[in-house]
C-alpha positions in Angstrom: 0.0 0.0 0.0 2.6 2.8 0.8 3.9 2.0 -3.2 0.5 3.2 -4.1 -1.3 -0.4 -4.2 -5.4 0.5 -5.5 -6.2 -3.1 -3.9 -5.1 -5.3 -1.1 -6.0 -9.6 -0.9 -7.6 -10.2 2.5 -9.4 -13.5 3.5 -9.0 -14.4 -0.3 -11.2 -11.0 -1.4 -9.8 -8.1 -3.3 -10.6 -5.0 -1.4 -9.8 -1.5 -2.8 -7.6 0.5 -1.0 -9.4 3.8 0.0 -6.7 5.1 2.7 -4.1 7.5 2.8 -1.0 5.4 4.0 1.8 7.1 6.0 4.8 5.7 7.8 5.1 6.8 11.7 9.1 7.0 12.0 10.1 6.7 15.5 7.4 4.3 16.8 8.0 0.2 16.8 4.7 -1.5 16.5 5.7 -3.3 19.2 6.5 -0.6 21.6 6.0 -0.9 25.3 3.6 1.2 27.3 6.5 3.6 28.1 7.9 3.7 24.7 4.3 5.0 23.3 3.9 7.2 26.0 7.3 9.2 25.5 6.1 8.7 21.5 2.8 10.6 22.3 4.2 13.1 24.6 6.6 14.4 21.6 3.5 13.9 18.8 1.2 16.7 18.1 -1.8 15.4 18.9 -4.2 17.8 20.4 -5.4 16.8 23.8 -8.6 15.0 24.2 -7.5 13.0 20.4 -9.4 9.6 20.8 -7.2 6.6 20.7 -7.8 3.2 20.2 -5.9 0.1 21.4 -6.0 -2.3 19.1 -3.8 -5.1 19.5 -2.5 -7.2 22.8 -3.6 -9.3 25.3 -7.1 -7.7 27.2 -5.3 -7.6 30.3 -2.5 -5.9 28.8 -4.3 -3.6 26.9 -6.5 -2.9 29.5 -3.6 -1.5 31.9 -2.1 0.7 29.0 -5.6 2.0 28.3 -5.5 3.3 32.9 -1.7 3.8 32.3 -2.8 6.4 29.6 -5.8 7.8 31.1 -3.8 8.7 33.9 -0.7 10.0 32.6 -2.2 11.6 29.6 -4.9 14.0 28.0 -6.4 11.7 25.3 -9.2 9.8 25.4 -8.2 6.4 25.6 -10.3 3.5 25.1 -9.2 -0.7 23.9 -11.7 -1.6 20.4 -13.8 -4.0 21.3 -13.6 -7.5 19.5 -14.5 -7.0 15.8 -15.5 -3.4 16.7 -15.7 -1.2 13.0 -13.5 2.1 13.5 -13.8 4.7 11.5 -10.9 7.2 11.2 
């Protein structure tokens, strides 16, 4: 997709691609809780920006979502299971 891909396979079905894709330098996908933290701290995301944890365990995704609500100013919240989000 970030070569410019109009369609991706998944499950066996063609689906076009309708998103802008963008590489997020400086953040591993599999950052600890600490490592996203600093990452948002430094981001420019205006406070109160919803975010959604989306992959983990649910007990591990359910102490980054209190780690976050307590340490920062964004509305954080873990998807729930084969939850549709719309960005």
């Amino acid at each position: 997709m970030l070569e410019g891909a109009e369609s991706a396979k998944i499950h066996g079905e063609w689906i076009p691609v309708k998103a802008r894709v963008e590489v997020m330098h400086g953040l591993s996908g599999h950052g600890d809780y600490v490592d996203i933290q600093h990452w948002l701290e430094r981001s420019r995301l205006a406070k109160g920006t919803a975010i959604k944890l989306v992959h983990g365990d649910p007990q591990a995704l359910d102490a980054m979502r209190d780690h976050f609500r307590q340490t920062t100013q964004h509305r954080v919240e873990v998807a729930a299971y084969r939850s549709i989000l719309t960005l």
